[in-house]
Structures are given as C-alpha cells and as structure tokens.
C-alpha positions in Angstrom: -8.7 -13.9 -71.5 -10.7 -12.4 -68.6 -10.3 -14.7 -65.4 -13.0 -12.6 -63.5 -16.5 -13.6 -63.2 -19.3 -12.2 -65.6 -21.7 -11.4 -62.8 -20.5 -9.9 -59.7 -23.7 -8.3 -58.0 -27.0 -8.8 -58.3 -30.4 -6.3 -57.2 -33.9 -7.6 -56.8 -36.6 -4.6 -56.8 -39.6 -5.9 -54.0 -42.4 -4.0 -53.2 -42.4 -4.4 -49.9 -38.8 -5.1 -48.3 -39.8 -7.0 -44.9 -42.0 -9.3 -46.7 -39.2 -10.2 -49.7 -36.4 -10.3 -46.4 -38.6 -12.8 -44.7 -40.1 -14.9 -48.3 -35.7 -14.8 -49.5 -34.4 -15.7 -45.9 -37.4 -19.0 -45.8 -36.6 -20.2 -49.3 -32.6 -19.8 -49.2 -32.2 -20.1 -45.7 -29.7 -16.8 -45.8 -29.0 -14.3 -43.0 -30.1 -11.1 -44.7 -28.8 -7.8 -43.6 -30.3 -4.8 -43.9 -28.5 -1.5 -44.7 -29.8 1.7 -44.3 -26.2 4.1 -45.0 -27.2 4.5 -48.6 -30.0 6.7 -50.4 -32.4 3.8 -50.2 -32.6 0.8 -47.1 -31.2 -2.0 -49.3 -31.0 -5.9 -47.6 -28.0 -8.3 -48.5 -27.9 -11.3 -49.0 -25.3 -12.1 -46.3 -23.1 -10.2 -44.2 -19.8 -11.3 -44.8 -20.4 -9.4 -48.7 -17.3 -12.2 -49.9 -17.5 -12.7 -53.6 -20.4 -12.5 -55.9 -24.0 -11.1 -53.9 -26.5 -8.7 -54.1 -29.4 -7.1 -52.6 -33.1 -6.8 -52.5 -34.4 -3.0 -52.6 -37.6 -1.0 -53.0 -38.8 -0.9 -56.5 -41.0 -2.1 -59.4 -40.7 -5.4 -60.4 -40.6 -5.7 -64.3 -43.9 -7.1 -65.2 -44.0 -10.9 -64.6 -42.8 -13.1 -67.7 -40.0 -10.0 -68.4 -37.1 -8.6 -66.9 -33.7 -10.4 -66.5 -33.7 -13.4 -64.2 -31.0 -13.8 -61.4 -30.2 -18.1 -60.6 -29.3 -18.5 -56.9 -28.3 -21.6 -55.4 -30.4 -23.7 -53.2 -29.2 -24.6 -49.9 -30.3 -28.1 -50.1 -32.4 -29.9 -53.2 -34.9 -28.3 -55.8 -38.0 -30.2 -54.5 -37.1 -28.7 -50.9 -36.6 -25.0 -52.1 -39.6 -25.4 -54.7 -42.1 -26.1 -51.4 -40.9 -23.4 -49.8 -41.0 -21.0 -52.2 -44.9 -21.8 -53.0 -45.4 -21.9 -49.1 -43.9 -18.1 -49.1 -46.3 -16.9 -52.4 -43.8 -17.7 -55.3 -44.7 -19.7 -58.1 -42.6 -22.5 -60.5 -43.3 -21.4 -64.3 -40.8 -24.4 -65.3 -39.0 -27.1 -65.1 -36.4 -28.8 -63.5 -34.3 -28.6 -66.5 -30.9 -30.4 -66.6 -27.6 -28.7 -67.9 -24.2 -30.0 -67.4 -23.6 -28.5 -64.0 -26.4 -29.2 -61.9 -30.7 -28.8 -62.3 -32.9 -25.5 -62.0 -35.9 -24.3 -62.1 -37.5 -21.1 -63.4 -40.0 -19.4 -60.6 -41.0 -16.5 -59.7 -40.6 -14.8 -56.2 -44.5 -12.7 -54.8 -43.4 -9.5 -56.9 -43.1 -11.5 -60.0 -39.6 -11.4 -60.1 -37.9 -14.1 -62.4 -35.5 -16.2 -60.4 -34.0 -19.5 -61.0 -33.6 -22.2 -58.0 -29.9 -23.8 -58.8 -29.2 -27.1 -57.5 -25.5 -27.9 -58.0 -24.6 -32.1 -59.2 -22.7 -33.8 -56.2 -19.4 -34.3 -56.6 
C-alpha cells in the first residue's frame, strides 16, 4: 500500500498575478514568493516549499462552476477566512459542510477558481 500522499502540488491559473498574490496572502495569511527562473513568473505558496504546496500562475481560469477544486486550510476559523475572502472579491457558493475531519466551504477566489476553505476539528 502506497504511504505517500495523493496530492503533492497544486497550480491555480489567475489572470492577473499581483492581484491573486495580494487576494491569497489576505485570506490565508501566507508569505507568497514569487519566482521568476522558470518559463513563466509563478508565486508559491511559501518559501520553505516543505511537503505538499503549489503555486498561482498566469492562465485561464476554467469557467466558474467547472474545473477541479483545490481545499487549503484556513489559518484560523471558516467564518474569519469566509470575510476575508468576500472582502478580497471571492464568493461562498456553499456551505459549511461537516465531514469527519474538520468543516469547509466551497468558494470561489475573483478568477472563479473553485477552492475549498478547510478548517481542521481541535484536538
């Protein structure tokens, strides 16, 4: 049996990188980095680039409603990251929904990406 994680990177095509750095930094409260050796300026999520992450890149969101959607932890409760993610332009489409493991919510980010706020259960 595989021991290794499913998911192990993540990319979020913006259409304007600044503006998804600064709307991504507000709601997660993340240091992004941007990195400009590739092809294409890419921004990650953090800088230390330990374990599973990703990046934000230029690109064409898939049209809002479609397109895979990437769950990323909150850095403190739902209602908190829900304000300011409608502060910075993003939307809730549902919830919070409760599993096992903790409580989410399905959004959007200003592109129209689909991302899920994750708040873990307490220990």
């Amino acid at each position: 049996m595989n021991t290794q994680p499913t998911a192990v990177w993540t990319e979020i095509p913006v259409r304007d990188l600044d503006k998804a750095t600064a709307f991504y930094a507000d709601v997660f409260g993340w240091t992004l980095v941007k990195n400009e050796d590739g092809p294409n300026p890419i921004v990650n999520y953090t800088a230390d680039m330990e374990g599973i992450h990703g990046h934000l890149y230029p690109g064409t969101p898939a049209a809002s409603g479609s397109g895979p959607t990437v769950h990323l932890q909150v850095p403190d409760t739902l209602a908190a990251a829900s304000d300011r993610l409608k502060v910075g332009g993003g939307k809730v489409v549902m919830g919070p929904i409760s599993i096992p493991v903790g409580d989410f919510l399905y959004c959007e980010d200003p592109d129209g990406n689909s991302i899920g706020l994750f708040e873990p259960k307490a220990a």
